[in-house]
N, C-alpha and C positions, 0 to 999 in steps of 0.2 A: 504494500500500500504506500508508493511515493505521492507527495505532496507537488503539484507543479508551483514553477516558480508565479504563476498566475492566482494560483490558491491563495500564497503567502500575502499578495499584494490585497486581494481583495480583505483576508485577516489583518491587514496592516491598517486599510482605512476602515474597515469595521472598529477599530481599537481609538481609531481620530477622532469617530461618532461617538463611541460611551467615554471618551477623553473628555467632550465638550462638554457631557450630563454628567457627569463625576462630582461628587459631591465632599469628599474628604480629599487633604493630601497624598493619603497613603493611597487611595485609590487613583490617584493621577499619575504619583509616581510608578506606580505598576503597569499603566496604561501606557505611559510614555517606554516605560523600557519592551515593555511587549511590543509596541508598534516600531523600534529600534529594533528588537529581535528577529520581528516578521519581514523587515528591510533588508536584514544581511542575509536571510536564509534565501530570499527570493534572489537577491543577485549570485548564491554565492555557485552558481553553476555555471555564469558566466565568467566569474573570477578563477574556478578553477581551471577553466580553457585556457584562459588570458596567462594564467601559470603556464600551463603547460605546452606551449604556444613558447614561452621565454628561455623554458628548461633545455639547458647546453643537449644536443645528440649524444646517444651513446658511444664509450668507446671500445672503437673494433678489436675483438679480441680475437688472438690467431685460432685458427679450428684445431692445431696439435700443439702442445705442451710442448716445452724446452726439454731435452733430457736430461733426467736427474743428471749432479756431480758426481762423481767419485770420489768415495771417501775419501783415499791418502792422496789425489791428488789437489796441490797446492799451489797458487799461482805466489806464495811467498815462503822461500826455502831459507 
């Protein structure tokens, strides 16, 4: 059950409506960080693109391993 980023926005200004009928502090201040909360989640699918979108290319690793050393051999005698 994913939430679209459309749901959030519609719960954000639902949250602006009972902001404006709020009657105590404490009930504003909940309403304000819910309508903040409902903000970030609706973009945050856009910002994880935008990440990923920035993130360096991976790097090419060889298809075969180096072969092991040899124990007693030493490049300092």
């Amino acid at each position: 059950m994913t939430v679209t980023p459309e749901e959030y926005q519609a719960k954000a200004a639902e949250a602006l409506v009972q902001l404006a009928d709020a009657k105590s502090e404490s009930e504003r201040m909940r309403l304000k960080r819910a309508h903040g909360c409902f903000l970030k989640l609706a973009s945050h699918g856009a910002e994880a693109a935008a990440r990923a979108a920035m993130r360096p290319a991976p790097k090419i690793k060889p298809e075969k391993a180096a072969p092991a050393a040899r124990p007693g051999a030493s490049y300092f005698k």
